[in-house]
Each structure stands twice: as C-alpha cells, then as structure tokens.
C-alpha positions in Angstrom: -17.6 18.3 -9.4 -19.0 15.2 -8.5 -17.7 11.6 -9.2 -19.2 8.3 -8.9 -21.0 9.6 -5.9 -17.8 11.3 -4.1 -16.7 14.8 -4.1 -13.3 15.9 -6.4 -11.8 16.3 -2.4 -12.3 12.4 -1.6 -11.0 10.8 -5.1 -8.1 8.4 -4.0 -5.1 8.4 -6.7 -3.1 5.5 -6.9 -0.7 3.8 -9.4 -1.2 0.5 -8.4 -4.6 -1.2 -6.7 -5.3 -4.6 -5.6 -7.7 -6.6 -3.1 -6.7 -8.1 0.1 -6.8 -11.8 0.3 -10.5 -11.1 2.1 -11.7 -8.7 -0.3 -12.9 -6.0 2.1 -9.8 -4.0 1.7 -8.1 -2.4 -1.1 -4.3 -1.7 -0.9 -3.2 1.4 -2.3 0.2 2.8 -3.9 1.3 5.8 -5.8 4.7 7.1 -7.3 4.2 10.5 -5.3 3.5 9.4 -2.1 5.3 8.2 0.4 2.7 6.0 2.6 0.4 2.8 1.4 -3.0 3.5 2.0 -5.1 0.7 2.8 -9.0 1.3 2.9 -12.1 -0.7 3.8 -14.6 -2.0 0.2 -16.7 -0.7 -1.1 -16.3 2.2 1.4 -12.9 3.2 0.4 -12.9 4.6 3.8 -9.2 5.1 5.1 -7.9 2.3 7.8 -4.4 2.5 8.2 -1.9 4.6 6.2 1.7 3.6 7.2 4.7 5.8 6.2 6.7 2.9 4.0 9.5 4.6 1.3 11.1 8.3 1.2 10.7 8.7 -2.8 7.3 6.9 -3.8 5.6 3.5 -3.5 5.9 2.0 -6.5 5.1 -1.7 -6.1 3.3 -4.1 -3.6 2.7 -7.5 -3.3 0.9 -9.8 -0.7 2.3 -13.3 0.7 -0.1 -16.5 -0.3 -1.5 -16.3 3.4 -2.0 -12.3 3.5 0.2 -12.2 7.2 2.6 -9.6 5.1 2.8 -7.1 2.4 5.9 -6.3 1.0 6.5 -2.9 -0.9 9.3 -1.7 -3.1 9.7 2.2 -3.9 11.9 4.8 -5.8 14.4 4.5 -2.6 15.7 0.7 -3.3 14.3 -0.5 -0.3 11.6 -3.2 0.0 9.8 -3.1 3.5 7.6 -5.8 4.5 4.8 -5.1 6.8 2.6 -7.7 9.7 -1.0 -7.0 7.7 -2.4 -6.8 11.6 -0.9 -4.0 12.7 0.4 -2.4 9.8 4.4 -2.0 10.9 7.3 -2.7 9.4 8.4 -6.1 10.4 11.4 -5.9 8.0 13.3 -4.0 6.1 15.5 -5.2 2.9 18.4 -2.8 2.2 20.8 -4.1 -0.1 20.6 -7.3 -2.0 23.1 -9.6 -3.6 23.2 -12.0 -6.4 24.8 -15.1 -5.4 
C-alpha cells in the first residue's frame, strides 16, 4: 500500500506535530513511544531520536528562541532538551505549588 508517495513501512505516527522555529524540522510525539522524533521538511527523514519519558510523550513545547524543547509524558516528568545536540539539559521531577 502506498501513501502520499511513501510505503505503509515509512508512515510516521504521532500524536502531536509541530515545526521548529526554522521550519525545516518537524518535532514528533506519540503516547506509545518513548523517544521524540525530530525529522528534516519536507523529507521527514529521521535526524535525531532521543530517548526522553519511560511511559509515552505526550506533550512538547519549544522556548521563544528554539535553544530548548521541553517535553512532558505519562511518567510526570518534564525533560528539557539543548535543540543542538538533542540531550537532556534538565530534568523536572516534582513540582510544588507555592
């Protein structure tokens, strides 16, 4: 079966999608999976794929300037990652309201 031009093999599942701040990249989460998948546009050619929450990604957001994304999953943890090498700058474990 073919889609869009790519085989059923190469379709990319997510449950949430956006654009970097440059637009030749495409951030990619998905309940299941425990990574972030970030791919080159239009290509959707996998660049980087770090491992970022044991029970599903479920949520990701860029800062104003793109330096970091920060991702929440099922585990309660938000992790925020340096956008040029992809590693985990910091991790939140526990917050509290004041």
């Amino acid at each position: 079966k073919e889609t869009w031009g790519l085989a059923e093999k190469d379709i990319l599942m997510a449950s949430t999608a956006m654009f970097n701040h440059t637009g030749d990249g495409v951030i990619l989460t998905h309940n299941s999976e425990h990574t972030i998948r970030i791919t080159d546009y239009p290509s959707l050619t996998l660049r980087e794929s770090p491992a970022a929450h044991v029970g599903g990604c479920v949520a990701a957001a860029l800062d104003p300037r793109g330096r970091y994304l920060a991702s929440g999953g099922h585990d309660s943890i938000v992790n925020m990652f340096d956008t040029t090498e992809w590693i985990c700058a910091r991790t939140i474990t526990c917050c509290e309201c004041v």
